[in-house]
C-alpha positions as CSV (number, residue, x, y, z in Angstrom):
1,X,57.7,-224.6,73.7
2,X,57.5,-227.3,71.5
3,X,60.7,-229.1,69.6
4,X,60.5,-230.4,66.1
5,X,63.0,-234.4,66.3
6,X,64.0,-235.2,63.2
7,X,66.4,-237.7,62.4
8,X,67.6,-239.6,59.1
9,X,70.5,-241.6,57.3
10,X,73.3,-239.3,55.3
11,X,75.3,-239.9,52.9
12,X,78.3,-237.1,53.6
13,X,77.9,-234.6,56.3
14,X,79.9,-231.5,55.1
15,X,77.1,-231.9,51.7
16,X,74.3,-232.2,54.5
17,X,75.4,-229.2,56.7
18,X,75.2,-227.0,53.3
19,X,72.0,-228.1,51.9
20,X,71.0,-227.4,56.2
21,X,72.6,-223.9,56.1
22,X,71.1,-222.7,52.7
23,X,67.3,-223.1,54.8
24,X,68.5,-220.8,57.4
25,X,66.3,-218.1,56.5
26,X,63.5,-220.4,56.1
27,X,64.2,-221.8,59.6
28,X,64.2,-218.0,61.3
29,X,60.6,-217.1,59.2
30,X,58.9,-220.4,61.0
31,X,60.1,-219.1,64.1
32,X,62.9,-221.4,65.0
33,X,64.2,-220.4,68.2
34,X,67.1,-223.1,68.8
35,X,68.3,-225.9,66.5
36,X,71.0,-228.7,68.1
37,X,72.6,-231.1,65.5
38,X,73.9,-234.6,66.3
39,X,75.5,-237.2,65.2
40,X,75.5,-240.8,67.0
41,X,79.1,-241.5,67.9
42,X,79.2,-245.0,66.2
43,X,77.6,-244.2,63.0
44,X,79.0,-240.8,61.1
45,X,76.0,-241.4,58.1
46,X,73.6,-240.7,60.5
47,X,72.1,-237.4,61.4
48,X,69.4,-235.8,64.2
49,X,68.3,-232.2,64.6
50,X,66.1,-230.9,66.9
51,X,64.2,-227.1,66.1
52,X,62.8,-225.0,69.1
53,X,59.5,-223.6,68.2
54,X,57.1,-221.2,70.6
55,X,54.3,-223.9,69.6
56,X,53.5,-227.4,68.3
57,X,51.5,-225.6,65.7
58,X,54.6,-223.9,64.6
59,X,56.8,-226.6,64.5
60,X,53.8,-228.9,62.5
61,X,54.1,-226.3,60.0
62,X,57.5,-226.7,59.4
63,X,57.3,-230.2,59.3
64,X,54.7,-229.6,56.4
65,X,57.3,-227.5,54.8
66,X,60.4,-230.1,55.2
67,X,58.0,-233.3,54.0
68,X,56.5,-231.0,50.6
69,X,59.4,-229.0,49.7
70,X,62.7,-230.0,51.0
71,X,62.1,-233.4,51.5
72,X,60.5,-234.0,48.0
73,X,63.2,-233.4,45.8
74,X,66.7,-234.6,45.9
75,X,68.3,-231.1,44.3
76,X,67.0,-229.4,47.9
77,X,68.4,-232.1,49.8
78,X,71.5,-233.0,49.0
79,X,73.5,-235.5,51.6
80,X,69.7,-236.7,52.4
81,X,70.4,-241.2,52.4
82,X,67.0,-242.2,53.4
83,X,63.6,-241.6,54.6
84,X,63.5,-238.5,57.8
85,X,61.1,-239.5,60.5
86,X,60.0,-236.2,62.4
87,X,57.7,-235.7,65.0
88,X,56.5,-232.9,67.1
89,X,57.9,-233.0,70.6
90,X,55.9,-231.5,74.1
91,X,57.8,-230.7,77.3
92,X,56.5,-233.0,79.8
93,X,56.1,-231.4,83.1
94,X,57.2,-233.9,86.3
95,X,56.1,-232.7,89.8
């Protein structure tokens, strides 16, 4: 399993959470198995999600697809306040 971190700046969370639910489909066809939003308890303008994927492979490709299509244009992401930073996460295994 491999988990895609993304976090960014927002400007209103209820206009973020509906720009996030209208890629829902999008998120199922990459092959999302889990998503977890947060917000840091000091700081309501801030956001991080974290996307399950079967494999790092899976969750670079829809890293691709957030930096060329989402993240490229402010009309498909709306409530977006800054620059995301993602990066492909690996389980580490501790013996």
């Amino acid at each position: 399993m491999a988990t895609l971190h993304i976090e960014h700046p927002i400007s209103d969370l209820e206009v973020w959470l509906s720009a996030f639910q209208r890629f829902a489909e999008a998120r199922r066809g990459a092959g999302v198995r889990a998503q977890r939003i947060y917000q840091p308890a000091e700081d309501d303008k801030y956001i991080l999600v974290q996307l399950d994927f079967d494999t790092a492979e899976a969750a670079s490709n829809f890293k691709s697809f957030l930096e060329t299509v989402v993240w490229a244009s402010t009309e498909t992401s709306p409530g977006l306040a800054g620059t995301p930073h993602a990066r492909v996460l690996e389980p580490v295994t501790v013996a």
